[in-house]
TITIDREN-584397 format. One record per atom (N, C-alpha, C): x, y, z; residue in one letter. Coordinates in steps of 0.001 Angstrom, whole numbers, plus 500000, padded with zeros to 6 digits. Atoms other than C-alpha are relative to their C-alpha. Layout:
XYZA/...
! end
This chain:
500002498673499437X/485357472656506995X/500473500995498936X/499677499091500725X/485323475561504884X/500725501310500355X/499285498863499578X/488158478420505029X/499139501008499618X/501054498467499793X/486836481584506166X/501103501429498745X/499408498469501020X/487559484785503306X/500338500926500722X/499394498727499024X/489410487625505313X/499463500946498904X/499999499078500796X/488662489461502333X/498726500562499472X/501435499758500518X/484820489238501603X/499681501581499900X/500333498567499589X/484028492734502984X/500822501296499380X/499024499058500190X/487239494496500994X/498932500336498939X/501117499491501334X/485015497061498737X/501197500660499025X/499136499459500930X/488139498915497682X/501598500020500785X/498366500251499678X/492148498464497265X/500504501133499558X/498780499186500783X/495186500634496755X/501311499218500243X/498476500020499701X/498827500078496596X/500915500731500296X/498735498809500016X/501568501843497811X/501509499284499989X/498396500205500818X/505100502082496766X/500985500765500952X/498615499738498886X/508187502199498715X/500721501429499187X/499623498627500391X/509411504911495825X/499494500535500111X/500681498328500683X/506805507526495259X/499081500246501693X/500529499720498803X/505260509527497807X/498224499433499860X/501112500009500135X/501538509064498829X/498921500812500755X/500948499312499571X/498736511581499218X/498815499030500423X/501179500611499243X/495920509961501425X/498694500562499513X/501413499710500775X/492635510046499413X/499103500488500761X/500906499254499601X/490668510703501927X/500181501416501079X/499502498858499279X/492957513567503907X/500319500969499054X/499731499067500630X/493778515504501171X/499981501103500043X/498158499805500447X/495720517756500523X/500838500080501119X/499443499691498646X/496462517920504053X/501348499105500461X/499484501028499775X/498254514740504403X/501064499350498639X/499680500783500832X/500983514074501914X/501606499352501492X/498424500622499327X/504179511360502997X/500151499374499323X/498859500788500914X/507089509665502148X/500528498756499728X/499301501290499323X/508246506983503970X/498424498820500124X/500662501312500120X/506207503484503523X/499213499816501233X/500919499768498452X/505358502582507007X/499737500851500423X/501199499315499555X/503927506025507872X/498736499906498995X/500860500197501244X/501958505544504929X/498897498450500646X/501069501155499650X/500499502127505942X/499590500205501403X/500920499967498838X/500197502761509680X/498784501313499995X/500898499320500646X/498318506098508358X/498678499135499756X/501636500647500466X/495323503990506784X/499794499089501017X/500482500789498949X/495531501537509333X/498927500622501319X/500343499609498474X/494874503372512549X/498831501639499564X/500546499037499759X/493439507062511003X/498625499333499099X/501179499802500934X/490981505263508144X/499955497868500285X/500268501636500034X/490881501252509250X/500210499269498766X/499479500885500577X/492457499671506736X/500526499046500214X/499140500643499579X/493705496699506587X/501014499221499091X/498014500512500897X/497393495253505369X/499743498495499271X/500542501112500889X/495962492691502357X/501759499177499786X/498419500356500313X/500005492284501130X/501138500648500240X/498937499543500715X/503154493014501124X/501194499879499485X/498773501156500689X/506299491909499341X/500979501211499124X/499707499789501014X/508726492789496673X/499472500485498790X/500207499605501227X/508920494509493522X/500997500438499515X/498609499827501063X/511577494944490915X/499569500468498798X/499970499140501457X/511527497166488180X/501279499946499005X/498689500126500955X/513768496537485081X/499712501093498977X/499525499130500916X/515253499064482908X/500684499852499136X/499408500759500762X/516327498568479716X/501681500030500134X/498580499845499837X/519942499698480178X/500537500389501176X/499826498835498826X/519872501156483569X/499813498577501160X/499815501330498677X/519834497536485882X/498565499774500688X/501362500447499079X/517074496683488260X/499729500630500995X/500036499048498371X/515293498528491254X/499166499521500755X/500775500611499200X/514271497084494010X/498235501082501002X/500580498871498331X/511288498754496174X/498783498552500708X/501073500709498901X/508451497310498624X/498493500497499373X/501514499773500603X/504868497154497441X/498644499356501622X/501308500332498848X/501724497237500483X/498920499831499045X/501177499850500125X/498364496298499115X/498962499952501156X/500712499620498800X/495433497813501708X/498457500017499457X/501373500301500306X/491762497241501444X/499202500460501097X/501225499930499170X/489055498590503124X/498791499407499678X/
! end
């Protein structure tokens, strides 16, 4: 039995980042935010996206320690 690809149909990805804000590509300029989960339920529900990953990410600095944030990858 062969596993089925959830992903066949993804034509295009983005990522978003728990630091930086994100303007919505296809609402523009209308639509900027801040916070992560409005950001992903945003593409979910206004442009059908759907939630490919999400996890960790750590950024190191050379003298300045480590920073944690949250990384979504979304695919339509």
């Amino acid at each position: 039995m062969e596993a089925e690809n959830h992903y066949k149909d993804i034509k295009h990805v983005i990522q978003l980042n728990s630091d930086k804000e994100y303007q919505c590509e296809l609402c523009r300029p209308l639509d900027v935010r801040r916070d992560l989960t409005e950001n992903i339920n945003h593409l979910i529900t206004k442009h059908d996206y759907k939630l490919l990953h999400i996890g960790p990410e750590t950024k190191h600095a050379n003298d300045s320690g480590s920073w944690h944030y949250t990384v979504a990858i979304l695919g339509i």
